[in-house]
Structure formats: C-alpha cells, structure tokens
LUMRO-548359 format. One line per field, with one value per residue: residue number from 1; residue in one letter; x, y, z of N, C-alpha, C in turn. Coordinates in steps of 0.1 Angstrom, whole numbers, padded with zeros to 4 digits, always signed. Each point is the difference from the previous one (the first is absolute). Layout:
# residues N
n = (NUM,...)
res = (a,...)
n_u = (X,...)
n_v = (Y,...)
n_w = (Z,...)
ca_u = (X,...)
ca_v = (Y,...)
ca_w = (Z,...)
c_u = (X,...)
c_v = (Y,...)
c_w = (Z,...)
***
This chain:
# residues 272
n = (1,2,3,4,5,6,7,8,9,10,11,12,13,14,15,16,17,18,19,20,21,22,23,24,25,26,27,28,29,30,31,32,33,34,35,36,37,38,39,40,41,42,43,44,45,46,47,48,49,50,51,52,53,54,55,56,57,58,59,60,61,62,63,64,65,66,67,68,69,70,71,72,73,74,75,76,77,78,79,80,81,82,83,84,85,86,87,88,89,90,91,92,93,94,95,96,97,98,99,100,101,102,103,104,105,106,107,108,109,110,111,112,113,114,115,116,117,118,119,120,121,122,123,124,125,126,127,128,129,130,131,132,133,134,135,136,137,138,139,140,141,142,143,144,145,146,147,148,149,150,151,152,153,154,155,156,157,158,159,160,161,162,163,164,165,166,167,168,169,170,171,172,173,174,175,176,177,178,179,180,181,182,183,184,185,186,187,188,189,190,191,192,193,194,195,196,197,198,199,200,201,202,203,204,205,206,207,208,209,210,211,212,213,214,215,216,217,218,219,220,221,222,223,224,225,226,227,228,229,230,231,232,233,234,235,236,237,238,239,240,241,242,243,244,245,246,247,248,249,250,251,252,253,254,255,256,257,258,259,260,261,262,263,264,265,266,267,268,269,270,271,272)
res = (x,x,x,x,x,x,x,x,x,x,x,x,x,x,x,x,x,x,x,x,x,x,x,x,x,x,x,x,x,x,x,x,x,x,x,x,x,x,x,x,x,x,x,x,x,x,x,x,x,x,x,x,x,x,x,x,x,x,x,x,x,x,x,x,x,x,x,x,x,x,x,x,x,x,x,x,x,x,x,x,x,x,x,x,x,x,x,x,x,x,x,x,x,x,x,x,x,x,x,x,x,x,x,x,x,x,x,x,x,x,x,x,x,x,x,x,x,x,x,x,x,x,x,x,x,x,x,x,x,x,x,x,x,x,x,x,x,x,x,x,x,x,x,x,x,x,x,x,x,x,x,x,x,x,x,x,x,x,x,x,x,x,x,x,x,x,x,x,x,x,x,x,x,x,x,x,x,x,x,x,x,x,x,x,x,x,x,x,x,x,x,x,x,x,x,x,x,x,x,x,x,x,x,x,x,x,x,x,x,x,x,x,x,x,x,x,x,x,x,x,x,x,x,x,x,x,x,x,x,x,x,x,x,x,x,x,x,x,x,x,x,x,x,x,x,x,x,x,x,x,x,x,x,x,x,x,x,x,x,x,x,x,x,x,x,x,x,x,x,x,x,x)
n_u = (+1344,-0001,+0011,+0003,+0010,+0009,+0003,+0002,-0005,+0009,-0020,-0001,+0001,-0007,+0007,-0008,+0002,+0005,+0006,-0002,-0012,-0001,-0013,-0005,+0001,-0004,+0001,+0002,-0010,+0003,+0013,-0009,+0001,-0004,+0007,+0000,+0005,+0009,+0005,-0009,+0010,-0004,+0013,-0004,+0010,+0009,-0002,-0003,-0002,-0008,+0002,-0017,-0003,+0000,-0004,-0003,+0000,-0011,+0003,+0002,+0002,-0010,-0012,+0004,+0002,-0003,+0006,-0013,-0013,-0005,+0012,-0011,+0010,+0000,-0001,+0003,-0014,+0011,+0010,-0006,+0007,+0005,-0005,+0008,-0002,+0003,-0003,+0002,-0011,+0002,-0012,-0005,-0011,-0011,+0009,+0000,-0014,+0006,-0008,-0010,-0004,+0015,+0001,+0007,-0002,+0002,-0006,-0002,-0009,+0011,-0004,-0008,+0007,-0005,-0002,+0013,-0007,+0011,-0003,+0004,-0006,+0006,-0001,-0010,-0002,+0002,-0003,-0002,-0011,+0008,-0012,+0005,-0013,+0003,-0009,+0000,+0008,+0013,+0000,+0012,-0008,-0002,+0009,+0000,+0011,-0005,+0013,+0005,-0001,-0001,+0015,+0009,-0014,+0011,+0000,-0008,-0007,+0001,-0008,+0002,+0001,+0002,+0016,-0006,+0014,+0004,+0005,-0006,+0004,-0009,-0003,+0008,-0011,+0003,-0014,-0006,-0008,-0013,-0009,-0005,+0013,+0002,+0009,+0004,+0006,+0008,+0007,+0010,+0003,+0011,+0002,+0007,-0003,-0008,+0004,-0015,+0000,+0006,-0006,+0007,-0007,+0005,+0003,+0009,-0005,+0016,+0004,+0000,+0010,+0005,+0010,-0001,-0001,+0006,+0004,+0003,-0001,-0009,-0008,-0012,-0006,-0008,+0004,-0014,-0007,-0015,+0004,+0011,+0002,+0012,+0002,+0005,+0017,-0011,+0001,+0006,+0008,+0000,-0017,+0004,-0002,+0001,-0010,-0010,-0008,+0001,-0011,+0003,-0008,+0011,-0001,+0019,+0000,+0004,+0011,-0009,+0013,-0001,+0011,+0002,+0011,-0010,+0008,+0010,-0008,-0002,-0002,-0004,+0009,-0011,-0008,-0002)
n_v = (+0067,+0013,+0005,+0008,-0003,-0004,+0001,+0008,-0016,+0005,-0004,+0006,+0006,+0010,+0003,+0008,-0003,+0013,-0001,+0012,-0005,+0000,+0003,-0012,-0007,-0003,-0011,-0008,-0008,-0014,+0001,+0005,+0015,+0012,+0009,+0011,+0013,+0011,-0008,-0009,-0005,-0013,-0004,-0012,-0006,-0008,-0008,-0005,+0013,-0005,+0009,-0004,+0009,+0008,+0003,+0009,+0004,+0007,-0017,+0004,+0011,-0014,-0007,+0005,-0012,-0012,-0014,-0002,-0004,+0005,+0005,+0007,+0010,+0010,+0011,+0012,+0008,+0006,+0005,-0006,+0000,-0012,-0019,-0006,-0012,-0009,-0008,-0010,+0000,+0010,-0002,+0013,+0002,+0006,-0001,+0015,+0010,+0011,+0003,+0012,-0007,+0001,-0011,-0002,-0004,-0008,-0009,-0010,-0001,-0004,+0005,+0010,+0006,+0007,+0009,+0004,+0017,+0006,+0010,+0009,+0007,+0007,+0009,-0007,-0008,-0013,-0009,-0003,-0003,-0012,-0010,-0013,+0003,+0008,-0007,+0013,-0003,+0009,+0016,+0002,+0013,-0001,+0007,-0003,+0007,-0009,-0009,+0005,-0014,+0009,+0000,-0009,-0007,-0006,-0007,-0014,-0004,-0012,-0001,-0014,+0011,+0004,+0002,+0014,-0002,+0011,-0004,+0006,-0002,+0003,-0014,-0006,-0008,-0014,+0003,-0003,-0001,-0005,-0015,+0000,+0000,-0005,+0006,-0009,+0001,+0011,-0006,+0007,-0015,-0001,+0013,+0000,+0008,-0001,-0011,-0009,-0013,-0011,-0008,-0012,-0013,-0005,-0014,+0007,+0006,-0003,+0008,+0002,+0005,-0001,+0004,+0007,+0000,+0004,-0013,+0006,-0011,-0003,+0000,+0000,-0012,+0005,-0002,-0003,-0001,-0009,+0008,-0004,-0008,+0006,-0011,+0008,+0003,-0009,+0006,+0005,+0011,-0008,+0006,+0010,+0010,+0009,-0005,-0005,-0002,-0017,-0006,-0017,-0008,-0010,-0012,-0002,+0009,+0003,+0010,+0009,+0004,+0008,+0002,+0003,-0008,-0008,-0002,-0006,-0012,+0003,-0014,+0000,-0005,+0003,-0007,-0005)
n_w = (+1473,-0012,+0004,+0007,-0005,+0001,-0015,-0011,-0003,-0014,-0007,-0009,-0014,-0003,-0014,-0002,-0010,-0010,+0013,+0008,+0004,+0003,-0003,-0008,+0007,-0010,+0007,-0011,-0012,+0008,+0003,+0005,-0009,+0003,-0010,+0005,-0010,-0004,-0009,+0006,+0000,-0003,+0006,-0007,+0004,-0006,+0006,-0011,+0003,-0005,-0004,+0006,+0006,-0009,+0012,-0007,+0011,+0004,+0007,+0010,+0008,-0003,+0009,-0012,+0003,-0002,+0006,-0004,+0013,-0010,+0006,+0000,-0010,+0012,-0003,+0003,-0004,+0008,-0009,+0000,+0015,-0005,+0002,-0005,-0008,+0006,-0008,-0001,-0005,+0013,+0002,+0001,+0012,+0002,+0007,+0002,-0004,+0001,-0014,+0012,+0005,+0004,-0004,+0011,+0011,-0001,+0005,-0004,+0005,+0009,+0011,-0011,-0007,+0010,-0005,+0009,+0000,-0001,-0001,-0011,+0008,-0008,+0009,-0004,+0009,-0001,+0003,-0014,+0004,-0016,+0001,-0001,-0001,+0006,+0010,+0000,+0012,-0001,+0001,-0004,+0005,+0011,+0011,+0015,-0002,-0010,+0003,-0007,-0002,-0017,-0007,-0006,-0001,+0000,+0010,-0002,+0016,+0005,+0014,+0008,+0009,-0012,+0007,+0000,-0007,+0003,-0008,+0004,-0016,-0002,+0003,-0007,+0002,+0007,-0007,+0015,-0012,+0004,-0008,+0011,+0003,+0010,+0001,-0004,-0008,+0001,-0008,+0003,-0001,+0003,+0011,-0007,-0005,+0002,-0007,+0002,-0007,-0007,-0003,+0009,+0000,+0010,+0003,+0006,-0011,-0006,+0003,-0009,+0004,-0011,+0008,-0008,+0009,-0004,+0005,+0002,-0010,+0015,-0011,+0008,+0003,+0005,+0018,-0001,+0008,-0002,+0015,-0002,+0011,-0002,-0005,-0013,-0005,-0008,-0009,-0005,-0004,+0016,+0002,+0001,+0007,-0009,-0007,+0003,-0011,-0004,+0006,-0005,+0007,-0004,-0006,+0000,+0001,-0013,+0001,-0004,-0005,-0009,-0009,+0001,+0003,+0003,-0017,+0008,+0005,+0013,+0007,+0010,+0007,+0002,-0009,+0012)
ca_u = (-0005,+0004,+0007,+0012,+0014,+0009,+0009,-0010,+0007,-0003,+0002,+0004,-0002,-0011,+0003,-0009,+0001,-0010,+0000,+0015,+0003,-0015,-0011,-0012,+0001,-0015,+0001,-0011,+0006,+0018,+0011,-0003,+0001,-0002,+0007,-0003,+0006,-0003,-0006,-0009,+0000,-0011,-0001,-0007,+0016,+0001,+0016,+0017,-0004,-0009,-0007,-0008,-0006,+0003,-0009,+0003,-0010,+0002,+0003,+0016,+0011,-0012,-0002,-0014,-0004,-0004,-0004,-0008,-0002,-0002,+0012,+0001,+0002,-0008,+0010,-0012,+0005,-0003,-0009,-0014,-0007,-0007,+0010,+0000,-0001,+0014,-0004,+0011,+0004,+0007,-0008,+0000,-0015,-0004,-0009,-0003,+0004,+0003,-0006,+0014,+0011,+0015,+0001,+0015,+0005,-0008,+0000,-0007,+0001,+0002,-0011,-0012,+0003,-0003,+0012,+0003,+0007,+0004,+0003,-0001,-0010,+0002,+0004,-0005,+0004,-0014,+0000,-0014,-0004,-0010,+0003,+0006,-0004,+0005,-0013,+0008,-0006,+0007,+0003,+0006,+0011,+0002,-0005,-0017,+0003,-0002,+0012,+0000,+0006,+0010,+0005,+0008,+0003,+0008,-0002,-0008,-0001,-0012,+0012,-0008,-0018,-0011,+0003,+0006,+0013,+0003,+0017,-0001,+0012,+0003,-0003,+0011,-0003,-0009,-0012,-0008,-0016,-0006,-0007,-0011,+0000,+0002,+0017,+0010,+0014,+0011,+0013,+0004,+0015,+0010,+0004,+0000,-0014,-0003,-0005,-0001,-0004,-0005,-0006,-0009,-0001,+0001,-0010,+0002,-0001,+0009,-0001,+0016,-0005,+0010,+0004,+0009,+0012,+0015,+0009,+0012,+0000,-0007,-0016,-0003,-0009,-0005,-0013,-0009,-0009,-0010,-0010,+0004,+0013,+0016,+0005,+0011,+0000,+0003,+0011,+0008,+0014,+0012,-0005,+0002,-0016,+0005,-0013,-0010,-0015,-0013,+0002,-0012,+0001,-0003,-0015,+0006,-0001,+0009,-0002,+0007,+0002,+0002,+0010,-0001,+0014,+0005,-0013,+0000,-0010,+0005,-0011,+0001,-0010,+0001,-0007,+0005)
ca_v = (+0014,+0008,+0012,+0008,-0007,+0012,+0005,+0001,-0004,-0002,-0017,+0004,+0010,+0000,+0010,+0001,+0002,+0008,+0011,+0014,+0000,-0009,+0010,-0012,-0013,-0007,-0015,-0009,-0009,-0005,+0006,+0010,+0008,+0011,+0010,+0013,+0008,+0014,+0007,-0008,-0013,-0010,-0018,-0015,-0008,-0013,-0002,+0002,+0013,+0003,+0007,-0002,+0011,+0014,+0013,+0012,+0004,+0013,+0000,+0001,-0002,-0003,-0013,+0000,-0010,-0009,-0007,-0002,-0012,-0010,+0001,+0014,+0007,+0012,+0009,+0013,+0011,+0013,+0006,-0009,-0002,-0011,-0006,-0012,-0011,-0009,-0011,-0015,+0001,+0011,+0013,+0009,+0005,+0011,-0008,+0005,+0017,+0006,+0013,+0010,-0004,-0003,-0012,+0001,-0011,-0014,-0013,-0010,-0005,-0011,-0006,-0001,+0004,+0014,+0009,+0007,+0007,+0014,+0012,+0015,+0011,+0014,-0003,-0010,-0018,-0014,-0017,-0006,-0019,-0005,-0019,-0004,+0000,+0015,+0012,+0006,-0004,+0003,+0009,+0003,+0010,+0011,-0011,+0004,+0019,+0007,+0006,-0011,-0010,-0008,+0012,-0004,-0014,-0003,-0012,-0001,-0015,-0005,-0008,-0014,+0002,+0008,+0017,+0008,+0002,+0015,+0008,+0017,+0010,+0014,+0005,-0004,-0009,-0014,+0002,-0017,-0003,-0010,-0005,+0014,+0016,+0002,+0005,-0007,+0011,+0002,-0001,+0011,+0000,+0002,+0012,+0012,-0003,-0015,+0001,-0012,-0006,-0012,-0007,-0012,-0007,-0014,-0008,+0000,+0015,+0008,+0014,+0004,+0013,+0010,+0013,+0006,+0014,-0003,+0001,-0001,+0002,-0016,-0004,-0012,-0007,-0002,-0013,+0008,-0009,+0003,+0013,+0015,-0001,-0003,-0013,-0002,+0002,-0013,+0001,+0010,-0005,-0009,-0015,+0005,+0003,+0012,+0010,-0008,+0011,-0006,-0012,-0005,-0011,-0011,-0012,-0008,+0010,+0003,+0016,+0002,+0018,+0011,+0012,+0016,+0004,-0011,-0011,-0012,-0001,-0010,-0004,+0003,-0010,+0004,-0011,-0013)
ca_w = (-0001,-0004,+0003,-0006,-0003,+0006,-0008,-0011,-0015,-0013,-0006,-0013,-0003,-0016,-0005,-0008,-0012,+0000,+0010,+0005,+0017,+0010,+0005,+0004,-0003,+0008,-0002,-0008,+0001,+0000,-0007,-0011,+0006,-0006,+0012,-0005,+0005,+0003,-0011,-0007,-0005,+0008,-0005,+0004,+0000,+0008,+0008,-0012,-0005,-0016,-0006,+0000,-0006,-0003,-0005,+0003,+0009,+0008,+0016,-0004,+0017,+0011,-0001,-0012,-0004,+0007,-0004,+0005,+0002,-0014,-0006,-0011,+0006,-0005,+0003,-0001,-0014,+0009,-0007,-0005,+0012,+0004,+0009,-0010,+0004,-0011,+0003,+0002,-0015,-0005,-0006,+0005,+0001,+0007,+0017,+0008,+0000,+0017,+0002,+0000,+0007,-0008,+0008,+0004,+0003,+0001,+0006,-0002,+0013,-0001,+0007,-0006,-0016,+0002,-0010,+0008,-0008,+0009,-0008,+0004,-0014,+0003,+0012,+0008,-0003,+0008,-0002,-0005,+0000,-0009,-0005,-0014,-0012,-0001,+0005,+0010,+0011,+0009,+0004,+0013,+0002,+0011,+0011,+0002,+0001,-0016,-0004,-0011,-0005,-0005,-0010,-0007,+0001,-0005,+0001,+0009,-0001,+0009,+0006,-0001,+0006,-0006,-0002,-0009,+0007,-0012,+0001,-0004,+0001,+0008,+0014,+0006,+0006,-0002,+0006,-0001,+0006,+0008,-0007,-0003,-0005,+0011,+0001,+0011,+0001,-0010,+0006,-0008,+0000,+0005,+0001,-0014,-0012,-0011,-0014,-0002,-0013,-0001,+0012,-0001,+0014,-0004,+0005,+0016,+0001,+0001,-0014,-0004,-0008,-0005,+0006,-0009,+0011,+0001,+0009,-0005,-0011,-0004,+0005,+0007,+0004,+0014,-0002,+0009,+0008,-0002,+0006,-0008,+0007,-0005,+0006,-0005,-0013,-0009,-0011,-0001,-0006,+0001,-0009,-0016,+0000,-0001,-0009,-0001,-0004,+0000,+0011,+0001,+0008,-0005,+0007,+0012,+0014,-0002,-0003,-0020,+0003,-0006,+0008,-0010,-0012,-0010,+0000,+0009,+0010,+0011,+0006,+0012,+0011,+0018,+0010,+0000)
c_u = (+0011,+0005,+0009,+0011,+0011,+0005,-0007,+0014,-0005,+0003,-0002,-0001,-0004,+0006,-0012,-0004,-0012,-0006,+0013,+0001,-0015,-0002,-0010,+0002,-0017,+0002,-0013,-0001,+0013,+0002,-0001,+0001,-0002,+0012,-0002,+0014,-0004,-0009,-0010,+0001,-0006,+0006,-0002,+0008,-0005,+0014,+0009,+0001,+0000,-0014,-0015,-0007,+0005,-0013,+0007,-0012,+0002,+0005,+0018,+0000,-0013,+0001,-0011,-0005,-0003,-0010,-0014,-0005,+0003,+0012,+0001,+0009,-0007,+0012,-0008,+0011,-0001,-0007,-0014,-0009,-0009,+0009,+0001,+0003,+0009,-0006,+0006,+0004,+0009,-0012,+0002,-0014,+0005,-0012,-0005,+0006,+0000,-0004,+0016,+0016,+0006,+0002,+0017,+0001,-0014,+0003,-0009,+0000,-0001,-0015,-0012,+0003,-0002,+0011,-0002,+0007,+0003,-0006,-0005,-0006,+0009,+0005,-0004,+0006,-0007,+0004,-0016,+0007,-0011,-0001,+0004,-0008,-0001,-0011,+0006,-0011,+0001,+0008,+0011,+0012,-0004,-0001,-0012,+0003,-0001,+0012,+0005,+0016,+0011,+0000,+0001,+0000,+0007,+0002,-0009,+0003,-0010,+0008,-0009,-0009,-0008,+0004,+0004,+0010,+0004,+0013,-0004,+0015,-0006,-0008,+0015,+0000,-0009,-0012,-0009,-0011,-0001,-0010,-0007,+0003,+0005,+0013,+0005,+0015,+0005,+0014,+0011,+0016,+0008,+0007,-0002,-0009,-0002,-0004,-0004,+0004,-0009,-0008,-0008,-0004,-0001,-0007,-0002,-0008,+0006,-0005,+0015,-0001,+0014,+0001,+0012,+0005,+0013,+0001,+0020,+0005,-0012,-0016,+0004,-0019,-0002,-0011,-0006,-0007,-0013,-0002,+0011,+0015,+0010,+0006,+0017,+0000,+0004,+0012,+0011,+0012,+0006,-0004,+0003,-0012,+0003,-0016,-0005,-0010,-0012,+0004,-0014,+0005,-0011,-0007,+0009,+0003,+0015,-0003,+0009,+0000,+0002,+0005,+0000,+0009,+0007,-0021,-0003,-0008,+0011,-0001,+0007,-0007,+0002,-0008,+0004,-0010)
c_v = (+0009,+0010,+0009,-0006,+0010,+0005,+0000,-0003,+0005,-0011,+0004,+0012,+0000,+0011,+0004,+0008,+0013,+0011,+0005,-0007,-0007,+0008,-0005,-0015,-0009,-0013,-0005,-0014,-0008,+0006,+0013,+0014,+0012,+0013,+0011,+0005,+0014,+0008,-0002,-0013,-0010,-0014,-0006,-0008,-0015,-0004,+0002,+0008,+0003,+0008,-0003,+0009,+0016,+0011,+0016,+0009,+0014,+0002,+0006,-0008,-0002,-0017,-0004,-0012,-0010,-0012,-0006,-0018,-0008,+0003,+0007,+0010,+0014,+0012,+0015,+0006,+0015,+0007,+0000,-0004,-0013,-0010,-0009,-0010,-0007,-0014,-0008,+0002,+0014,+0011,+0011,+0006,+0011,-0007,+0007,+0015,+0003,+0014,+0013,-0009,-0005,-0015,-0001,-0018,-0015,-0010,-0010,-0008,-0019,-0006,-0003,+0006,+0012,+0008,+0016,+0009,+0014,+0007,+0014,+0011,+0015,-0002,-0016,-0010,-0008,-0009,-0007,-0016,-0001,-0009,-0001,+0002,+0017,+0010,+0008,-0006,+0009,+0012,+0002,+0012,+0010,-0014,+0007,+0008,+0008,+0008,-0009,-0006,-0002,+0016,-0005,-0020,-0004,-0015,-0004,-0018,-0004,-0009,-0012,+0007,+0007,+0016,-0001,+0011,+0009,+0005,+0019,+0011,+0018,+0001,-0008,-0013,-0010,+0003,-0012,+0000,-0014,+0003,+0012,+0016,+0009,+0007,-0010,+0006,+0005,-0003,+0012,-0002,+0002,+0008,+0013,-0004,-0015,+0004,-0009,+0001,-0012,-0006,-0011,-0005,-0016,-0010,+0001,+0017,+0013,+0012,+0000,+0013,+0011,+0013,+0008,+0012,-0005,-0002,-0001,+0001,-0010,+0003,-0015,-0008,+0001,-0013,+0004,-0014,+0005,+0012,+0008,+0003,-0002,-0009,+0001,+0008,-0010,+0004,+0010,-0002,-0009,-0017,+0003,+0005,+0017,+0009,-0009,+0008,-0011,-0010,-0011,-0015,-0012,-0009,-0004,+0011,+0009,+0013,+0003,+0014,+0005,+0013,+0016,-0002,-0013,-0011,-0012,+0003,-0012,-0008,-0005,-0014,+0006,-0004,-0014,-0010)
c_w = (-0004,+0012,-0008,+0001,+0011,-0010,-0011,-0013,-0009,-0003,-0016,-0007,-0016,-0004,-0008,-0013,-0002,+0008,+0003,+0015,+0005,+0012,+0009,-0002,+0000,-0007,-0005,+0005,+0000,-0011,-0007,+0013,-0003,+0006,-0010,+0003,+0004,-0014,-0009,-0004,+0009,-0009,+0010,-0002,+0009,+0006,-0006,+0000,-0015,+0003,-0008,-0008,+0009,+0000,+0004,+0010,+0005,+0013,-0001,+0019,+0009,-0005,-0007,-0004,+0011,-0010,+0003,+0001,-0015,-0005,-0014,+0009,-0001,+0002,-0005,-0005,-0001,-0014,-0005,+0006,+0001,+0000,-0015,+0004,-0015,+0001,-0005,-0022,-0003,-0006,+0010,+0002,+0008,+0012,+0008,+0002,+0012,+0001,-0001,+0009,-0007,+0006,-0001,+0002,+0000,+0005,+0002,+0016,+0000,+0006,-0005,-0011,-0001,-0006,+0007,-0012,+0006,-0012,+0007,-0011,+0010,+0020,+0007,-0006,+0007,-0007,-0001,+0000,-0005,+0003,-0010,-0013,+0000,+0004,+0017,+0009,+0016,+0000,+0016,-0002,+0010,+0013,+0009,+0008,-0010,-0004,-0014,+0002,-0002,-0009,-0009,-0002,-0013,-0003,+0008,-0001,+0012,+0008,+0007,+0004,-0003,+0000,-0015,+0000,-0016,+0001,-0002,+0003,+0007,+0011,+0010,+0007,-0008,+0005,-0003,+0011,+0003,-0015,-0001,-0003,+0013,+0004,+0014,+0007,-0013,+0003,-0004,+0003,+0014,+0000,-0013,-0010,-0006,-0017,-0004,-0013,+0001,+0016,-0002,+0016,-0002,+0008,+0015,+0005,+0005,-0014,-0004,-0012,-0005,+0003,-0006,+0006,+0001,+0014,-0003,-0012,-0011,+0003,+0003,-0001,+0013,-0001,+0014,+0005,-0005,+0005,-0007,+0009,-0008,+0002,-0006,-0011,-0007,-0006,+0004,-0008,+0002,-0011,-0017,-0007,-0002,-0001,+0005,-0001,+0005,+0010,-0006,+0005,-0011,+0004,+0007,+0008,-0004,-0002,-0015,+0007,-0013,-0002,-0009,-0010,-0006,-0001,+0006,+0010,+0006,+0008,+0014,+0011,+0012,+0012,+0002,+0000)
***
C-alpha cells in the first residue's frame, strides 16, 4: 500500500518548448502532455520535450484544460464563452457553449468522465457538471445558507470520492463540495492570506494545492487530507521549489509542478 514517503525526491525534469512558465499542466495519453502558460500559449510536448502541437488561446493564469476519458483534450474559451475540444487528428470543435458565463477553469473527472467547469458572469460564479457528451447536469453556487461559494474559480479538480475541490483566488481558500453540491469545508491556508493557484488530488485523497504568499522568499505546495486538514508543506524552496503556479499527479503517483519563471516542469516522488 501507497503512503507518504518521509522526504519528497526530484525524479526528473521537462524543459518545455514554446511556453514563458507553466500555468496548467493536464496529462494525456503516455508520454504525452499538455502545459499552458500566462499568455495564451497551449503545447502538447512529449518526453523529449518536442513540441506536438501549438495553439494560441484566451486562457492565460487558471486550469483551462483537461484531458478527457477518450483522451481528447478540451480547454474554454473565455472570450467566446464555450468549451473546445482537440481531437487525436489535431482538429479543433466547438463542444460546448456556456451561454453569459465566462468558463475559467475545467476538469474531466477521472470517475465517470463528468466535466467539472468553474466560471463567472459579472459578480457571481458556480461550478456546472456536464457528462461527457456535454449536457449540463449540475448547478453548484450557494451553500444552504444561500451564501455563495466560490468568487474567483480558478482551478478546479475532483477528489476519489466524488468531492469537488476549487482553488478560488478571491475568496482565498480551497472550496470542496461533496458530489452533490453540498459545502463540506473551505480550507484558507496557514496563518496570513492564502493565494491558491494550481490544485490537484491523488490516489490516497490528499488535495495538494499551490500557495503563492510568500513565505519568506518562497511559495509553497500544501498537502491537505481529504476533510481539508493540513498535513504539510510538500514543496518549498529547500526542494527547489521557488513559484510553483500548477500541481498534477501521474498514473505512477508522481507530482508534475509548474513554476511562474521558467518553462521546466518538475517531477516529484512523494509517495511510497
């Protein structure tokens, strides 16, 4: 059985051709990979780091993409307001309009294919769940104080049991429902302001989640327990970990970080 390690190795690193910095990491098929930076750019690189394909996009600093069950990838299109879809020959569709809503972040759910999407229209924000073939199934933005949610979803992801787990930059905190829409906790960091960024979860149902408040002179990876408890700060400078913007967890249980000021992605064992 899988634990936490006592010590977190770097077991290799991807310089990635084409990008300023890495924003989003979303994993494809082996060997394949997708990273976004700040300014639009969207490659699709393989280990070697070669350069696959090149799109130019409206996402810039969220988790606009995600790989889905059929290993298409999708990623949204703030301006235009709907979700695209990339299919294996490289075409480009239009998969799904979002109306007035701005779609910010996505996620393809590992469990049933469900496609978890943040966005925001003028003051409001929520999280819509499609099935995979793109019919809305699922509304989630106030809890049952009819307080809302979420400000700012930025990133979003799903964790084994069916939560739904939101990096929200202005509300300051990791916001994570229960399948149905339910508010389980928020988490809001360790002492002085939080600034989520990136956010993933892995096979044990840990959350891990990029916190860009300077400590010292270092953002850091927090690693949380499914309810939302503080178990550690995964990363930090001493691991050579200065920006980290994106967090994603591989089929061998490995962590890929992404940093603001260089195009190298870094990969991480911290399970044993």
């Amino acid at each position: 059985t899988l634990c936490l390690s006592s010590s977190v190795t770097k077991v290799r690193e991807y310089t990635v051709p084409g990008v300023d910095n890495v924003y989003h990491i979303s994993l494809g098929k082996s060997g394949r990979f997708w990273v976004s930076d700040g300014d639009g750019n969207l490659v699709q690189t393989d280990l070697q780091g070669k350069q696959l394909q090149k799109i130019q996009t409206s996402g810039r600093i969220e988790g606009y993409h995600t790989v889905t069950q059929d290993k298409d990838l999708i990623y949204t299109d703030i301006h235009n307001k709907v979700i695209n879809r990339i299919t294996p020959d490289n075409t480009i569709t239009e998969f799904i309009k979002t109306g007035d809503w701005i779609p910010l972040s996505i996620h393809s759910s590992h469990i049933n294919g469900d496609i978890l999407v943040g966005m925001v229209k003028k003051r409001e924000a929520k999280v819509t769940r499609y099935n995979k073939t793109g019919t809305e199934i699922q509304n989630i933005q106030r809890d049952n104080k009819g307080q809302t949610l979420y400000g700012l979803p930025r990133y979003i992801t799903e964790n084994i049991n069916g939560d739904v787990c939101v990096s929200d930059y202005s509300k300051h905190a990791v916001v994570v429902v229960d399948k149905s829409g339910q508010h389980r906790f928020s988490y809001t960091g360790q002492g002085s302001e939080f600034r989520p960024y990136g956010i993933c979860t892995d096979v044990l149902g840990h959350i891990l989640v990029c916190d860009t408040r300077i400590i010292g002179n270092s953002d850091t990876v927090h690693l949380l327990d499914q309810d939302g408890h503080f178990l550690s700060l995964l990363l930090t400078s001493q691991q050579g970990v200065d920006d980290p913007r994106s967090v994603c967890v591989d089929d061998e249980n490995n962590l890929w970080v992404g940093q603001l000021n260089t195009n190298t992605v870094t990969v991480y064992k911290y399970l044993q």
